[in-house]
C-alpha positions as CSV (number, residue, x, y, z in Angstrom):
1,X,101.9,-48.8,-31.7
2,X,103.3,-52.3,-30.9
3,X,106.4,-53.5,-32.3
4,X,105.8,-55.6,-35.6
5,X,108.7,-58.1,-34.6
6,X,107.2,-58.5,-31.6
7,X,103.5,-59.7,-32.0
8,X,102.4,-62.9,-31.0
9,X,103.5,-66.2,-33.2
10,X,99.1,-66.3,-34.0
11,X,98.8,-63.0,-35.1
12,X,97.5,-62.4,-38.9
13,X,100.7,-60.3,-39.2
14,X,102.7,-63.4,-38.0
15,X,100.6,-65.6,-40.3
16,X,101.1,-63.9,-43.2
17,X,104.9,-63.6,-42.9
18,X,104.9,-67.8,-42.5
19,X,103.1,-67.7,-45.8
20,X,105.3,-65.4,-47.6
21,X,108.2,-67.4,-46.3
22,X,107.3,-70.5,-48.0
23,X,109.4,-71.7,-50.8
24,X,106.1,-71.9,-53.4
25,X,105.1,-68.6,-51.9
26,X,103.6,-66.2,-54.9
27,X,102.6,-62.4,-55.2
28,X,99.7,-62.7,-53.7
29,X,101.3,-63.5,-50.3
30,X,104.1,-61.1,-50.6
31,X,101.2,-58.5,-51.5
32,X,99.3,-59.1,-48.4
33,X,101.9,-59.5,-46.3
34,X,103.0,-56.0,-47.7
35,X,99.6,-54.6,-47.4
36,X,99.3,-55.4,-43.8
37,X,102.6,-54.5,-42.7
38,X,101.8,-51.2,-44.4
39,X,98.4,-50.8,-42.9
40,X,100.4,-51.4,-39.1
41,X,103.4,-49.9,-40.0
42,X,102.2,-45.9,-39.3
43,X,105.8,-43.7,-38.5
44,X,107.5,-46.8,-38.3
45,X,110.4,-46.3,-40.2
46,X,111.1,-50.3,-40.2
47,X,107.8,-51.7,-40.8
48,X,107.6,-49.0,-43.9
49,X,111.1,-50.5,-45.1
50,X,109.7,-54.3,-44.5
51,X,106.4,-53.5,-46.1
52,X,108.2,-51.8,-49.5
53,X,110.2,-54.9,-49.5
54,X,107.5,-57.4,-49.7
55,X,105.6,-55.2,-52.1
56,X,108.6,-55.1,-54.4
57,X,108.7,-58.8,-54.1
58,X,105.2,-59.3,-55.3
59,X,105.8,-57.2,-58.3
60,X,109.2,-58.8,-59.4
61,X,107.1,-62.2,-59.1
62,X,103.7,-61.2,-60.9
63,X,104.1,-57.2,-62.2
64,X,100.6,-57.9,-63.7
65,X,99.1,-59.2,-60.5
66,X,97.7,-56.3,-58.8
67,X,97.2,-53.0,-60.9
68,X,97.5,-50.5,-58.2
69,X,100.8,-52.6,-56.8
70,X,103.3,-50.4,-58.5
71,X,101.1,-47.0,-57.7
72,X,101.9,-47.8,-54.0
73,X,105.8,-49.1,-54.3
74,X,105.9,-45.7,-55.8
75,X,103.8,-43.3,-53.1
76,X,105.5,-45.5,-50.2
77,X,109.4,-44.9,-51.5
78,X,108.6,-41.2,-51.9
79,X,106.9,-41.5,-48.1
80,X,110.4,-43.1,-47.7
81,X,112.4,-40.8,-49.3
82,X,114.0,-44.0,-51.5
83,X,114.7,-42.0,-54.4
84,X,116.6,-44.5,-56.3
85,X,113.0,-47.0,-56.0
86,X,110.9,-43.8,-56.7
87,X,112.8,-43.1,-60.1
88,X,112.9,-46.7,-60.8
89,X,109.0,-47.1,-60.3
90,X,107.8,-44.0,-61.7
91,X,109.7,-44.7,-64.6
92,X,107.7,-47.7,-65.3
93,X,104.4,-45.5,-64.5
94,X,105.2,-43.1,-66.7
95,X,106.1,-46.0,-69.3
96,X,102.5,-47.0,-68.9
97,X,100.5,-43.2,-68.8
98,X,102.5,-41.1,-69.6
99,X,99.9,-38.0,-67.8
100,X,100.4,-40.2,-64.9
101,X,100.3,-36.8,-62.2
102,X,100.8,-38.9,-59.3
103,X,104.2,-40.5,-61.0
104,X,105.2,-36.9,-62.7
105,X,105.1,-35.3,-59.1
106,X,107.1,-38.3,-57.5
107,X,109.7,-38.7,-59.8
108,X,110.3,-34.9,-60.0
109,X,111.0,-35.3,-55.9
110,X,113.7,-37.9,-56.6
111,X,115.4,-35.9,-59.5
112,X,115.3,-32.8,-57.3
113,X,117.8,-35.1,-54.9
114,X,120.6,-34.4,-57.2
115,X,119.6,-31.1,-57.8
116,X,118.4,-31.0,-61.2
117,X,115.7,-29.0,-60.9
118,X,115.0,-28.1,-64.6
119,X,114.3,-31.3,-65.0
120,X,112.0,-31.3,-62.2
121,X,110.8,-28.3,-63.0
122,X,109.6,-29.3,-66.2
123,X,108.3,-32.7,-64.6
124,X,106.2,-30.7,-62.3
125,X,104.8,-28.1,-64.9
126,X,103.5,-31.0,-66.9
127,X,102.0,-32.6,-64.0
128,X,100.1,-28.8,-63.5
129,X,99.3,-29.2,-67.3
130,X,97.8,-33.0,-66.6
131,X,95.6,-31.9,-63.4
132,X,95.1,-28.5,-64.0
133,X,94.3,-26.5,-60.7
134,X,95.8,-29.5,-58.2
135,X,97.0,-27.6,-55.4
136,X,99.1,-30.0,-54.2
137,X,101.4,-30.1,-58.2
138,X,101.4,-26.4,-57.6
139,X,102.6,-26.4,-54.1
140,X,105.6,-29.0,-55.1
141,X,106.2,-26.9,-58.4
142,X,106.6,-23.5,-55.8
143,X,109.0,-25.4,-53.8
144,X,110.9,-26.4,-56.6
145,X,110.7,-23.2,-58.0
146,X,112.1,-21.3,-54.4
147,X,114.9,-23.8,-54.3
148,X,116.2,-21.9,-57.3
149,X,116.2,-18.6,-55.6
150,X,112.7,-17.5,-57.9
151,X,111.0,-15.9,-54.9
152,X,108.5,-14.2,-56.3
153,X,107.6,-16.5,-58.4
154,X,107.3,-19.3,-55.6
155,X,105.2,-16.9,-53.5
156,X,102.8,-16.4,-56.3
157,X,102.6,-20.3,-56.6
158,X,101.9,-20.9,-53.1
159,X,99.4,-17.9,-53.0
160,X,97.6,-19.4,-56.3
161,X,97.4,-22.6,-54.1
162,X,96.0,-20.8,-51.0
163,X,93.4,-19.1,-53.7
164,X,92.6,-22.7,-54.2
165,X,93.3,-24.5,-50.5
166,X,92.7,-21.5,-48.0
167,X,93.2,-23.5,-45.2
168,X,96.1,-25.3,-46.3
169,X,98.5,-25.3,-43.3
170,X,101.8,-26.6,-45.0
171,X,100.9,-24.0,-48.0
172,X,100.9,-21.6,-45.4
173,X,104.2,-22.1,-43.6
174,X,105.8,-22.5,-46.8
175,X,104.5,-19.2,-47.6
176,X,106.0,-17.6,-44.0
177,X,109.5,-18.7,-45.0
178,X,109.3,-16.8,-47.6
179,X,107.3,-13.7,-46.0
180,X,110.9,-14.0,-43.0
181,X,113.1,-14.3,-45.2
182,X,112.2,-10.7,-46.8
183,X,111.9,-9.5,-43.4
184,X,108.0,-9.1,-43.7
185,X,107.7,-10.1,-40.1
186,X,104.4,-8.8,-39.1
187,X,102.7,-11.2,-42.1
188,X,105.6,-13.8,-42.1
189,X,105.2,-14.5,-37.7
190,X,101.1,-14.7,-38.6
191,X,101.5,-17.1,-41.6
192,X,103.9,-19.1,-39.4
193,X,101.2,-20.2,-36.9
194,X,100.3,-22.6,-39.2
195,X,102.9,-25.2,-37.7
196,X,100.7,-25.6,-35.2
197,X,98.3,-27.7,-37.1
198,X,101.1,-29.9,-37.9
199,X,99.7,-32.9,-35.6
200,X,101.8,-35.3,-36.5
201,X,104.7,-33.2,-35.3
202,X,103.8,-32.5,-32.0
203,X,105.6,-33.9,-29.4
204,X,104.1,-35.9,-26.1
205,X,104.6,-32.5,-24.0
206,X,102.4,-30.5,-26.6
207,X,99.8,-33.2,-26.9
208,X,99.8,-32.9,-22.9
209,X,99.8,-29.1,-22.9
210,X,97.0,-29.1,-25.7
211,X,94.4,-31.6,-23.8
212,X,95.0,-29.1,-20.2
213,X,95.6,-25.7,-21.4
214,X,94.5,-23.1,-24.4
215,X,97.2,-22.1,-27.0
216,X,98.3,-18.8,-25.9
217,X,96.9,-16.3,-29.2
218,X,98.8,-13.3,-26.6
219,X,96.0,-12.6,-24.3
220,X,96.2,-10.9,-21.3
221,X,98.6,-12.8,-18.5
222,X,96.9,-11.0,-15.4
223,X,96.4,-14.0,-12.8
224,X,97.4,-16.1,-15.4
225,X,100.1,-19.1,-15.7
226,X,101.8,-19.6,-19.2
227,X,103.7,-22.4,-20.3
228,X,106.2,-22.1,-23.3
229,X,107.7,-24.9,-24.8
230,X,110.6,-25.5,-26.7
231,X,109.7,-26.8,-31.3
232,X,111.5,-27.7,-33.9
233,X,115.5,-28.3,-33.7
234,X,118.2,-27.3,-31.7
235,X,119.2,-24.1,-34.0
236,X,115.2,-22.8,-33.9
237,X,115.3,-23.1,-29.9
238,X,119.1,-21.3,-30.0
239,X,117.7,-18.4,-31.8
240,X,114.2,-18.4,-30.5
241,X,115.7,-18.7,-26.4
242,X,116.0,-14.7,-26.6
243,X,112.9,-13.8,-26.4
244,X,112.4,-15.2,-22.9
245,X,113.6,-12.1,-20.9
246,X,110.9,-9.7,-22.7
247,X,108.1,-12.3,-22.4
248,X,109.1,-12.1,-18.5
249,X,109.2,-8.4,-18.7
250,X,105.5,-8.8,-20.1
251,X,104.4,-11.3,-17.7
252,X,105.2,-9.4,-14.7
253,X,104.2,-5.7,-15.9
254,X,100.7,-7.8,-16.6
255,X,100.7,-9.8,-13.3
256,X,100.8,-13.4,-14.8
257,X,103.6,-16.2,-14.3
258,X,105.8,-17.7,-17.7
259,X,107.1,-21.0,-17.4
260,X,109.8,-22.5,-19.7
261,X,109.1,-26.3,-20.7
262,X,112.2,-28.2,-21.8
263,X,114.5,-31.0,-21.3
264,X,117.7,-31.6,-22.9
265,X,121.2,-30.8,-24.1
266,X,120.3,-27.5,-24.2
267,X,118.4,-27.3,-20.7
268,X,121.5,-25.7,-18.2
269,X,122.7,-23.6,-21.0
270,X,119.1,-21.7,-21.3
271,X,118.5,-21.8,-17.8
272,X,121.1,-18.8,-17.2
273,X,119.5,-17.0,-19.5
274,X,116.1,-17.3,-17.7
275,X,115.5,-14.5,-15.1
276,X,114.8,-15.3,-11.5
277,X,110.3,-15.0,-11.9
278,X,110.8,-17.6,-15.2
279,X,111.6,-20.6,-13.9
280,X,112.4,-23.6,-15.8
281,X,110.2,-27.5,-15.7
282,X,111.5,-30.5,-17.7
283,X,108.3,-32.3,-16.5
284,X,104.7,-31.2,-16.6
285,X,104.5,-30.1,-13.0
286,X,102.8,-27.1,-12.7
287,X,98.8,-27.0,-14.7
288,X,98.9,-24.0,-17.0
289,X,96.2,-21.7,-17.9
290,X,97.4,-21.1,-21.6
291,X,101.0,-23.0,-23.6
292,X,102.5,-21.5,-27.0
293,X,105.8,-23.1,-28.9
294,X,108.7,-20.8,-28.3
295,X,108.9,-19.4,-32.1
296,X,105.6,-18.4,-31.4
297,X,107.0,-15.5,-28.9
298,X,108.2,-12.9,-31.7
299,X,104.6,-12.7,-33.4
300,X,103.3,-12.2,-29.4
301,X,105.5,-9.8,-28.8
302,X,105.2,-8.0,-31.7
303,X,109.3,-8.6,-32.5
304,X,108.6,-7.0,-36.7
305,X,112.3,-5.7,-37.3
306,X,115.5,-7.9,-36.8
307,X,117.5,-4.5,-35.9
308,X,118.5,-4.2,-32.2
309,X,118.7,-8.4,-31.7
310,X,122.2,-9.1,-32.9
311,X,124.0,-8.9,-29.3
312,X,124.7,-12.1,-27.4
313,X,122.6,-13.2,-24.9
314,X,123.6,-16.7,-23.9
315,X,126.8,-17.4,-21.7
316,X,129.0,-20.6,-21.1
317,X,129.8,-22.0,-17.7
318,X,132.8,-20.4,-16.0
319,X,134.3,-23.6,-14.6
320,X,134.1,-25.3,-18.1
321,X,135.6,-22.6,-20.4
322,X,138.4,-23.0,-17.5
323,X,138.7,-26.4,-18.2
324,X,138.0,-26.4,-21.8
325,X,140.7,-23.9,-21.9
326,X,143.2,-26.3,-20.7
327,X,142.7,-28.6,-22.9
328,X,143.0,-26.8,-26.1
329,X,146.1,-25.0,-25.4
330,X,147.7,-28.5,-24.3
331,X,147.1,-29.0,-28.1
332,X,147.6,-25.5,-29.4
333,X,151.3,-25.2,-27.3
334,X,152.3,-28.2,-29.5
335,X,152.4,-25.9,-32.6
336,X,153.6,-22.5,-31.6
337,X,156.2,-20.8,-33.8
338,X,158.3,-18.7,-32.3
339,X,156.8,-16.8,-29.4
340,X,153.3,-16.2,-31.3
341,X,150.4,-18.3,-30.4
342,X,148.9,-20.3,-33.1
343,X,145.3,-19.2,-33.6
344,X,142.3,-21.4,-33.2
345,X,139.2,-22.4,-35.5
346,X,136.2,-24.5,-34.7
347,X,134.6,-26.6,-37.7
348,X,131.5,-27.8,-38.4
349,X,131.2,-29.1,-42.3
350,X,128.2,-31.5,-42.2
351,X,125.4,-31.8,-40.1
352,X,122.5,-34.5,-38.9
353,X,122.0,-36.8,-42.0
354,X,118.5,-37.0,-40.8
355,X,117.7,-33.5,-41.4
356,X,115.8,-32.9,-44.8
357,X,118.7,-30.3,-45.9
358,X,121.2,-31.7,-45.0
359,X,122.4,-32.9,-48.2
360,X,122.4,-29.4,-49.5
361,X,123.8,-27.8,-46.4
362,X,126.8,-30.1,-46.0
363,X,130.6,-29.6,-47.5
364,X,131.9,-32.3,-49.0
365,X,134.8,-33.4,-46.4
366,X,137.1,-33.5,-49.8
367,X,136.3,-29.8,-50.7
368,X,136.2,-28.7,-46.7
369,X,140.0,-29.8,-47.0
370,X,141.2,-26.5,-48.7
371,X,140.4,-25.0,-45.7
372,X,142.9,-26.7,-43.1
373,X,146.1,-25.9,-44.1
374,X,146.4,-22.3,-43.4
375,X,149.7,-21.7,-41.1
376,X,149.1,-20.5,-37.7
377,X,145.9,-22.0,-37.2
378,X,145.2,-25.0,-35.1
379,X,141.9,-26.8,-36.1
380,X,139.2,-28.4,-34.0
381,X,136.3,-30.6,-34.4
382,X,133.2,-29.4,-33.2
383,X,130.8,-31.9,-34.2
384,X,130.8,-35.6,-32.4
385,X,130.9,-38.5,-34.6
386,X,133.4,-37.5,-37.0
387,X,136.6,-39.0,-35.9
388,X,136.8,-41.1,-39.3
389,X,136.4,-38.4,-41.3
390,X,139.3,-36.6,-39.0
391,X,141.3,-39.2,-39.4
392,X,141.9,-39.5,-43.3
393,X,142.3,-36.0,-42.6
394,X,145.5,-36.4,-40.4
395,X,146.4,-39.4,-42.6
396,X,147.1,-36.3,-45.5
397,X,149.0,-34.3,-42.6
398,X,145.9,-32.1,-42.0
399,X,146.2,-31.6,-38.4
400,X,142.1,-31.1,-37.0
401,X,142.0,-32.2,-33.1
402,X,139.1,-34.3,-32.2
403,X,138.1,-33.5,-28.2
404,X,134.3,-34.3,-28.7
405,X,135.2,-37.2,-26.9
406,X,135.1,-34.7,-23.4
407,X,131.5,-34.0,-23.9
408,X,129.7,-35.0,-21.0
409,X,127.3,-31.9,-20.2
410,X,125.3,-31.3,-23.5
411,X,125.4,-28.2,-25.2
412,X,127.5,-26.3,-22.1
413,X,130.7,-28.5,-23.2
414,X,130.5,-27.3,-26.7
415,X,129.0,-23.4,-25.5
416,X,133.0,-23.7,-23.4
417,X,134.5,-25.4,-26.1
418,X,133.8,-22.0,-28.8
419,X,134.0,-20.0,-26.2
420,X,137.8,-20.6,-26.4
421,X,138.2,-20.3,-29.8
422,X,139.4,-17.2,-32.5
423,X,137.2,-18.2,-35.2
424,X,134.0,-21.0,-35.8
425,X,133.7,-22.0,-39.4
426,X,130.3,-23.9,-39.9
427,X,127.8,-24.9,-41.9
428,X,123.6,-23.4,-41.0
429,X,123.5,-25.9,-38.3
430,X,122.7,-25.6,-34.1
431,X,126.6,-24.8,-34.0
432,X,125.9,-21.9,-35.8
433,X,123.2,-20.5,-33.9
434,X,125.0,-21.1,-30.8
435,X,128.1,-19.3,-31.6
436,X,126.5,-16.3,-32.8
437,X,124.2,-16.3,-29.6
438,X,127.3,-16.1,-27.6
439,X,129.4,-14.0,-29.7
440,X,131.7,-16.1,-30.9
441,X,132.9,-14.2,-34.8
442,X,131.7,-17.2,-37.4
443,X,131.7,-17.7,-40.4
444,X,128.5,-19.2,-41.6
445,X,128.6,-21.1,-45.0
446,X,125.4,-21.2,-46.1
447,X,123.7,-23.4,-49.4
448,X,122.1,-21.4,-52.5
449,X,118.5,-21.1,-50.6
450,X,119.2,-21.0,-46.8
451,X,117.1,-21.0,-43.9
452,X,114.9,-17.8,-43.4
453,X,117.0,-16.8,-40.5
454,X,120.1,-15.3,-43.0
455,X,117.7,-13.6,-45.0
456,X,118.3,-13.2,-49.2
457,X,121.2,-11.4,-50.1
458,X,123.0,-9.6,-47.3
459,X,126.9,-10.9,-45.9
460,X,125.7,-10.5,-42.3
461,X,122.2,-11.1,-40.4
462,X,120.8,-8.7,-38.0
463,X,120.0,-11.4,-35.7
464,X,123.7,-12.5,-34.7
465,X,126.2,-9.5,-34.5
466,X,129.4,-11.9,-34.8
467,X,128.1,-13.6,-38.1
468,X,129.7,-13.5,-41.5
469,X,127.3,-15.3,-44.1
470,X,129.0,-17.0,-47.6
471,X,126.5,-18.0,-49.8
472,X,126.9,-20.5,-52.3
473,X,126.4,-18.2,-56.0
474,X,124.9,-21.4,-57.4
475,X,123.1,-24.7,-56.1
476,X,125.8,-26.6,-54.9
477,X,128.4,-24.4,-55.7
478,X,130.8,-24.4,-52.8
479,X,134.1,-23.6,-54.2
480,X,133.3,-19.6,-54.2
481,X,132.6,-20.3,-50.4
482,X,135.6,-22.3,-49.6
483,X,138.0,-20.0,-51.1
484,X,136.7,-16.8,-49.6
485,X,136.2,-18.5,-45.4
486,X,140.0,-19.6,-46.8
487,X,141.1,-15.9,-47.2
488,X,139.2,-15.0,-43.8
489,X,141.4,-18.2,-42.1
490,X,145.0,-16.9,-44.2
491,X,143.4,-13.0,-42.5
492,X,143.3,-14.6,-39.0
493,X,146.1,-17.3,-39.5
494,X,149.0,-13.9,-40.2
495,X,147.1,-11.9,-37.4
């Protein structure tokens, strides 16, 4: 897609924006500047901005000029994820037709933001009531529904919509979280498959693997070469990595080749996990017969229990836990009382703002602050980025070292880094996974509906042996959390 600022000066695109900049210039050329820009736009999270903008202009200047103008400001903020526009614009929809579905469905999106889900709720069964048997009303109303810990009643939702939509892919997924997360494996890894037709999500590698290769459904490897790549996020690739040695295993009981397909952070961390017959591409090199994603491996391998999985399997790099080492105890010396070491705790309280959790999964830094005082602990940041945050932190006499300034070798730096610490105290983020896949104890403070991964209910996960889970008791709710990974700290702290 070519950039938008930089098309020719005689492009229509180029014309249109002259004509929109002219001081006498009306809705109708902010509206077709905004439809064009729309129409180019695509993923292009600045031409979508740029488009909304001129279509907001053309409303504010004419709101009777175009009478589907204010239907699209709407659909492209929720696209967006501008809640504040999509409240602001459904409000005025609903102002207009009231058994607008479109506008009830939108706006409950936007009030779901600051997690008000009765009100959402009761947005969404109205827009049911208005178009009765629309799977996509009863899809949003399941997830809203799930995000209040109603399981049951979410799976019967999305089932009701697959009655309706049997080959509704997203329906599907959303239908395997919940399958995991009750530990129905078997049904939940089947239902799960239906990622892969999630097009728009695939990467370059798995369009390239797609147009050379069939997707790997588990046949037989005999004479065959199989390419697995690594999907989704850092913490999905952390958890999913383990799996690699018993593909291997498979591989060469069945006389076939595995190869793993990544580049990245995480790329010399997994490689000393892969055995010696697995070898590990960050290009396309080698032309294989069949690809799969890497969370694809458990349903192939028939992994149906989470029992047995908990040990850790990945390792950090001698020479860096050495020098890692160093470094924290030049910092953890400083604060010795007596002739007892002070002990040491890793944080992690927010994550990447892009994720779509984030919001949820996240401690406030002002509520995370209950947690740093503890005597005999000596506090470090795991998570780049954060210095300002650590600063007004120190500016209250909260001592938390920053040393993510050292990272230079991708996930092995902060692999060394926990590897050298008592405790990790995190939010469900990569961090997470990677301290439990090496061992390191955690405690993992999780939002009111989780990931799949830590399951419903129980304080520890069969997947990660050195994992303590604290749920919120309520959406939102951390202060239950805080004060109980506070009592673990005070344990560890007097230790």
């Amino acid at each position: 897609m070519n950039d938008l600022n930089t098309l020719p000066p005689s492009s229509p695109l180029a014309d249109l924006r002259a004509r929109a900049a002219a001081p006498n210039a009306g809705a109708a050329e902010w509206l077709a500047l905004g439809q064009m820009l729309l129409q180019h736009a695509g993923s292009d999270k600045a031409g979508q901005r740029e488009a909304l903008a001129a279509l907001v202009r053309a409303y504010r200047l004419d709101p009777s000029h175009e009478a589907t103008l204010l239907h699209t400001i709407a659909q492209t903020a929720f696209v967006m994820r501008d809640w504040a526009l999509v409240e602001s614009a459904t409000g005025l929809l609903l102002s207009q037709n009231v058994e607008n579905g479109d506008a009830l469905i939108w706006r409950a999106a936007a009030i779901q933001q600051r997690d008000d889900f009765a009100t959402a709720e009761r947005l969404l069964r109205e827009a049911v009531r208005v178009v009765p048997g629309n799977p996509v009303a009863l899809h949003k109303l399941a997830l809203c529904v799930k995000e209040q810990a109603r399981f049951a009643e979410a799976e019967a939702l999305l089932r009701h919509v697959l009655v309706l939509t049997p080959n509704n892919a997203h329906a599907l997924f959303d239908l395997s979280e919940l399958e995991l997360r009750s530990g129905r494996f078997a049904e939940g890894w089947a239902h799960y498959e239906a990622r892969v037709a999630f097009a728009d999500d695939l990467n370059n590698a798995q369009h390239a693997l797609a147009a050379i290769s069939a997707h790997w459904r588990g046949e037989s490897l005999a004479g065959k070469t199989l390419v697995v790549y690594g999907e989704q996020g850092n913490g999905d690739c952390l958890w999913a990595v383990r799996f690699l040695p018993l593909l291997a295993q498979r591989a060469r009981r069945e006389g076939g080749r595995v190869i793993f397909g990544h580049d990245g952070p995480l790329r010399h961390l997994f490689e000393r996990i892969l055995p010696a017959d697995l070898p590990l591409e960050t290009s396309l090199e080698t032309r294989p017969d069949f690809h799969c994603g890497l969370m694809s491996l458990p349903l192939r391998l028939g992994v149906f229990e989470a029992a047995g999985w908990g040990a850790p399997y990945l390792s950090a790099e001698p020479s860096l836990v050495q020098a890692w080492r160093k470094r924290i105890d030049a910092h953890v010396d400083a604060r010795v009382a007596g002739n007892k070491r002070n002990r040491t705790v890793g944080l992690v309280w927010n994550g990447n703002p892009e994720h779509i959790r984030d919001m949820r999964r996240s401690v406030p830094a002002g509520q995370f602050e209950a947690l740093l005082n503890v005597p005999g602990v000596s506090y470090f940041a795991l998570s780049p980025g954060r210095g300002e945050t650590v600063a007004q932190w120190r500016a209250k006499g909260l001592e938390v070292v920053d040393l993510t300034h050292h990272f230079r070798s991708g996930f092995d730096d902060v692999a060394a880094l926990l590897a050298n610490l008592d405790l990790v105290v995190t939010i469900d983020s990569g961090p997470a996974h990677l301290a439990g896949a090496l061992g390191v104890p955690t405690c993992l403070m999780i939002d009111h509906v989780s990931a799949w991964f830590w399951g419903d209910a129980s304080p520890v996960t069969a997947w990660y042996d050195s994992i303590a889970l604290f749920r919120q008791p309520r959406v939102g709710d951390w202060a239950p959390v805080i004060a109980q990974v506070r009592e673990r700290i005070d344990g560890l702290g007097r230790g």
